[in-house]
C-alpha positions, 0 to 999 in steps of 0.5 A: 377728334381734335388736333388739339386733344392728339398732340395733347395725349402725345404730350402724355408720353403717347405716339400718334397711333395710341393718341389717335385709337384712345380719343376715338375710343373715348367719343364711341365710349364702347366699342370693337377693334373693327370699329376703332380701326374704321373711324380712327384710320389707324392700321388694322395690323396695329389696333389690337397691339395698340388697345392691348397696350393701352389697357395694361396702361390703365386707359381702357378696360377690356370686355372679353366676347366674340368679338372682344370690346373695349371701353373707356375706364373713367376719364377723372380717376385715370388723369388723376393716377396720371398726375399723381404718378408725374408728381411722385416721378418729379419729387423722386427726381429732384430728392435725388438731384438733390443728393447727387454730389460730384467733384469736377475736374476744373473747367478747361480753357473757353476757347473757341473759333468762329467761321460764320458771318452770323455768328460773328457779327452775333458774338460781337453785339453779345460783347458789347451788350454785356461790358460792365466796366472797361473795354480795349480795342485794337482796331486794325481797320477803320471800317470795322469802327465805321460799321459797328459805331452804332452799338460802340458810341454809346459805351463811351458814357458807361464804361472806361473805353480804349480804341487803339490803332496805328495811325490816328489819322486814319480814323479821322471823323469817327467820334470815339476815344482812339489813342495812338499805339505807342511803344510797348502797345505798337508792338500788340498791334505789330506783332500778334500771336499766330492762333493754330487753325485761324491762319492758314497759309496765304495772306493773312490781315487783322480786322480788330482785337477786343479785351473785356472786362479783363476776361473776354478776349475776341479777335477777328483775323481776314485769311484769303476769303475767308473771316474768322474770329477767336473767342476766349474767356477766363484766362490770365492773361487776358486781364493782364494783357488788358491792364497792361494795355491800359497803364501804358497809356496812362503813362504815355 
């Protein structure tokens, strides 16, 4: 027998043992519950119940003796059975799926924190990937630009981009649309809400922010040795936050 004709008895719904003892069966044709034992390895304390049940399935017929045989019933109508039973199970499943009807409770609040370097630096490129319209940075580090100027560089001809940070001068080289905080945008920089479970105590310093489409929101905050990220999407104020930002400068 094959690997390939196991695993594929196995995708039918049988274990290992039952695809094993049918596909011997089926190359001995006709045979005892000795004689699949020997060439199908399978336990001898498991043929019986195995061929039993393979029986009452449909797979096998059973010829009463001493001893008993069994033999392989005709390979083209039982998957043919099986096929129409799996098809009937599919239509049962989606006519019901289709009536199922369910109010849900609104959707809480997508929020979320990161703790891995993976999954960070993955939700970044995901944020970058999938910007349709306009983009807000506040950046806290000019190493954060540095590292991801790559992916960041070519939205400046796609999308409306905004790179704020605190010193211009700082950021001297790094070829992006960075504003100066100024006023009311220097206090967003200065003044950042503490998220619950992001800042334990000790030295905390902000890597960078970044608001998207006016629903994505994304910061990454550095505490001890540790880096994490808060995630956050369909909420209020973040196209708020992100207008705001973005008329301020305008203004200035």
């Amino acid at each position: 027998m094959t690997v390939e004709i196991v695993q594929g008895l196995r995708a039918l719904g049988m274990n290992e043992y039952e695809a094993n003892v049918y596909s011997t069966l089926v190359g001995l044709q006709k045979a005892t519950a000795r004689d699949i034992h020997e060439v199908s390895g399978v336990p001898r304390g498991r043929i019986y119940d195995i061929l039993n049940d393979l029986a009452r399935r449909g797979f096998v017929g059973v010829e009463e003796g001493s001893p008993t045989s069994y033999y392989v019933l005709d390979i083209d109508q039982v998957f043919d059975r099986l096929k129409d039973d799996y098809v009937r199970s599919l239509e049962d499943v989606r006519e019901a799926l289709k009536a199922l009807s369910i109010m849900p409770n609104p959707p809480p609040v997508s929020f979320f924190i990161l703790r891995s370097a993976w999954a960070i630096e993955n939700h970044i490129v995901s944020l970058f990937r999938r910007v349709k319209k306009s983009m807000v940075i506040l950046c806290y580090s000019p190493e954060f630009l540095r590292s991801h100027y790559d992916v960041i560089k070519p939205l400046e001809r796609k999308i409306d981009l905004y790179v704020i940070v605190r010193e211009k001068e700082e950021y001297a080289g790094i070829r992006l649309p960075i504003y100066a905080a100024r006023g009311t945008v220097i206090e967003l920089l200065e003044n950042r809400p503490v998220m619950n479970g992001i800042r334990p105590g000790g030295v905390t310093r902000d890597e960078c922010s970044i608001l998207v489409d006016g629903r994505d929101f994304f910061t990454i905050v550095l505490a001890g040795s540790g880096r994490y990220a808060v995630v956050g999407s369909d909420m209020p104020i973040i196209n708020y936050l992100q207008k705001t930002i973005v008329e301020r400068l305008q203004e200035e």
